[in-house]
C-alpha positions as CSV (number, residue, x, y, z in Angstrom):
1,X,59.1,52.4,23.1
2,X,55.5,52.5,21.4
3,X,53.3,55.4,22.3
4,X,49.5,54.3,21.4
5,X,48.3,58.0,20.6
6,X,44.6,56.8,18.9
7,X,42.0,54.5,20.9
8,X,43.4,51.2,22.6
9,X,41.4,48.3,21.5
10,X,41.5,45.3,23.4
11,X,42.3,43.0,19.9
12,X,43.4,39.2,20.7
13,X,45.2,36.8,18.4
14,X,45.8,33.0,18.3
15,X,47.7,31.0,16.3
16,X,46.3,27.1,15.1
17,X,48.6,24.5,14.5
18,X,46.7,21.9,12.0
19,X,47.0,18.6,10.7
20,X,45.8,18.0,7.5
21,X,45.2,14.3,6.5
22,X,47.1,15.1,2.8
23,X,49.2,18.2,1.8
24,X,47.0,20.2,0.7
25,X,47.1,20.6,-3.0
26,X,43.7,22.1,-4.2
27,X,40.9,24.0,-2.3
28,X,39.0,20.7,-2.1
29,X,41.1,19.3,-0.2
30,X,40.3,22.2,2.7
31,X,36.8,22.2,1.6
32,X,36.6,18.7,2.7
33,X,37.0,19.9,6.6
34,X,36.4,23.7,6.6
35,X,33.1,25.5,6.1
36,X,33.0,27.2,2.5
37,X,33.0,30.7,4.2
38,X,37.0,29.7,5.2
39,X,37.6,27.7,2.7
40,X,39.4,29.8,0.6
41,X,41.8,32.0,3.1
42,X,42.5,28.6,4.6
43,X,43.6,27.1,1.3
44,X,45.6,30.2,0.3
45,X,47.5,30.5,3.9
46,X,48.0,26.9,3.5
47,X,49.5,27.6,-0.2
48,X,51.7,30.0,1.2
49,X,53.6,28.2,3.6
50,X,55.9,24.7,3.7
51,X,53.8,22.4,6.0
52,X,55.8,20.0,8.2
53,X,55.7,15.8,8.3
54,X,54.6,13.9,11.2
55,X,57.7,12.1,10.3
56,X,59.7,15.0,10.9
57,X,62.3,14.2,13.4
58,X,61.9,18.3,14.8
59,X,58.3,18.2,14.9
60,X,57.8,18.1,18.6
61,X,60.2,20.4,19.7
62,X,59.4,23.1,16.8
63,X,55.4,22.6,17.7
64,X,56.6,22.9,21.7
65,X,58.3,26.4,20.5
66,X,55.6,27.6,18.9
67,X,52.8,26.9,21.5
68,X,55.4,28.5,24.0
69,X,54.9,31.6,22.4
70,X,51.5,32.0,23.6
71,X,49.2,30.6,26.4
72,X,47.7,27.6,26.8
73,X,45.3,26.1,29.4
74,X,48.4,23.9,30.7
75,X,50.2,26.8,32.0
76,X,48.1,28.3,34.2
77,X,49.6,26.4,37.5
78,X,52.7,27.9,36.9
79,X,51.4,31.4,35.3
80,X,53.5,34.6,37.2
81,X,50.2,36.4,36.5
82,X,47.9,34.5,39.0
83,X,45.9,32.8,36.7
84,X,44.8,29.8,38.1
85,X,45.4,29.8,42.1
86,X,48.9,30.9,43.9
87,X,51.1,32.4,41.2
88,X,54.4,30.8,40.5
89,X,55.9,34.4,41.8
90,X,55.3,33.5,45.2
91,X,56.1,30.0,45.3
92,X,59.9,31.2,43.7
93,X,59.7,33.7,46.2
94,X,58.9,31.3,49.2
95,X,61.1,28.9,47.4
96,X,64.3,31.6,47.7
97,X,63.1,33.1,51.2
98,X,62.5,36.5,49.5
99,X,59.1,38.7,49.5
100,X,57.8,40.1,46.2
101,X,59.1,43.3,46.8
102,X,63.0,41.9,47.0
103,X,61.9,40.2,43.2
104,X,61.0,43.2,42.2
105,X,63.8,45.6,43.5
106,X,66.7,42.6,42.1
107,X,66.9,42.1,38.4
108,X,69.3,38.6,38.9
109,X,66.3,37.4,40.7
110,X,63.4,38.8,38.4
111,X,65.7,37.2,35.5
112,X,66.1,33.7,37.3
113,X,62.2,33.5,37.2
114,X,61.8,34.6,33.8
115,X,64.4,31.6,33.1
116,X,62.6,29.5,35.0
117,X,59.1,30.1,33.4
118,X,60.7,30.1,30.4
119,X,62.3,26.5,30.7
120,X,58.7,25.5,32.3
121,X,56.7,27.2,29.3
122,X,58.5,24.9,26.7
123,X,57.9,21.9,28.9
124,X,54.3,21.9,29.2
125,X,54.4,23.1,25.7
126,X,56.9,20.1,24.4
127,X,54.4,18.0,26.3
128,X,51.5,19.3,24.6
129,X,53.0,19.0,21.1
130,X,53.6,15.5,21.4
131,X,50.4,14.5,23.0
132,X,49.1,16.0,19.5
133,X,51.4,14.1,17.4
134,X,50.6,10.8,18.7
135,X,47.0,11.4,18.1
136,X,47.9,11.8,14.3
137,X,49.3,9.2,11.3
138,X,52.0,9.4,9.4
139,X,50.3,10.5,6.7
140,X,49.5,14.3,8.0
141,X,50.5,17.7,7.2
142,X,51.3,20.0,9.9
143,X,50.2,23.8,8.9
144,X,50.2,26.7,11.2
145,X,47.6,29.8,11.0
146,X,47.4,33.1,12.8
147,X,44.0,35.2,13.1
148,X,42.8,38.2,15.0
149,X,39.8,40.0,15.8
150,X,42.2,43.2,14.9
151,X,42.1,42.4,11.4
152,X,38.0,42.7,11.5
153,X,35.0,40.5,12.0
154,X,35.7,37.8,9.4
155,X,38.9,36.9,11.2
156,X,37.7,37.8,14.8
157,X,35.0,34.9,13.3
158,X,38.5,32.4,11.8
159,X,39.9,33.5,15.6
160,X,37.1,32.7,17.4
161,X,34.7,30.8,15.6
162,X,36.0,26.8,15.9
163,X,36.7,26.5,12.3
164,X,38.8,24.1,12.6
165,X,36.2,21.7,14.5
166,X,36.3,18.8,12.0
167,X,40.1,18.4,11.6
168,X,42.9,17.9,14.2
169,X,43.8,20.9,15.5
170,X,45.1,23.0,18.5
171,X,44.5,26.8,19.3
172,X,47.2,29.0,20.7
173,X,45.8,32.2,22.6
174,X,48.1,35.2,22.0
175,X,46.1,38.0,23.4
C-alpha cells in the first residue's frame, strides 16, 4: 500500500490513440498536423515507439484494450460509480435480488460485477476502436501518446489542449 505523506494533487492523465496519414519519418511530417509548440515531443514520442497498420489484423481488439483501460464517454450507462443516471451496481443488484449492502459484505458477488464491467468495458471499447478504424485508410499509422497535467503546464496544455484537432484522433481519460 502507498501512503501519500506530501500534498495530494488532483493530477489527470489521458492517453491519445493517433492515426497518422504516413509513418512518421521526419518532424515535418508531425509539423504538417500539430502546432510547432508540439511538434517536437510529438515527433520524438512517435520516434520512440513501433506504430501499428490499419491492416493489422489485431488492431481492433489491441485499440479496444487500450481504451478499456481508461474512461470514455461510452461507458457511462454502465459506470458502477453513478456517472450517468442509475449505476450499473444497482441494476446487478436488482438483477440478483440482493441490496448493496449484500454486494458489499460478499466478495463472489463484488467479483461477478467486476467481471461483468470488465467484459462490458472492452465491448463498448472494441466497439469504439472499430468505429475509428473504419473512418481511416489503409494507408495510416496508428501511434499511441500519454500526457498529464502531473508532469507540469506544457503537458497539462498536450493533455488538455486539443492538439491533436487536425488529425484523426481519440482521447482516453485516465484520471
Amino acid at each position: 500500500m502507498k501512503i501519500k505523506t506530501d500534498f495530494v494533487t488532483n493530477s489527470s492523465s489521458s492517453s491519445f490513440i493517433v492515426a497518422f496519414p504516413q509513418k512518421i519519418r521526419r518532424i515535418e511530417d508531425v509539423e504538417m498536423f500539430i502546432a510547432p509548440k508540439y511538434s517536437k515531443t510529438i515527433y520524438d514520442d512517435a520516434k520512440a515507439q513501433k506504430p501499428m497498420r490499419i491492416t493489422n489484423k489485431n488492431i481492433v481488439q489491441k485499440l479496444g484494450e487500450e481504451i478499456s483501460h481508461g474512461f470514455i464517454k461510452e461507458m457511462e450507462a454502465f459506470s458502477s460509480w453513478g456517472i450517468g443516471g442509475r449505476s450499473y451496481e444497482d441494476e446487478f443488484c436488482e438483477r440478483e435480488g440482493i441490496t448493496t449492502e449484500d454486494l458489499r459484505n460478499n466478495q463472489t458477488w463484488r467479483q461477478q460485477l467486476w467481471d461483468e464491467e470488465d467484459r462490458r468495458r472492452l465491448e463498448v471499447s472494441t466497439e469504439a476502436a472499430a468505429k475509428f478504424i473504419s473512418q481511416l485508410t489503409e494507408d495510416h499509422f496508428i501511434y499511441m501518446f500519454h500526457y498529464g497535467d502531473e508532469d507540469g503546464e506544457y503537458f497539462s496544455e498536450m493533455e488538455h489542449g486539443n492538439i491533436f484537432h487536425a488529425i484523426p484522433s481519440f482521447r482516453i481519460s485516465k484520471h
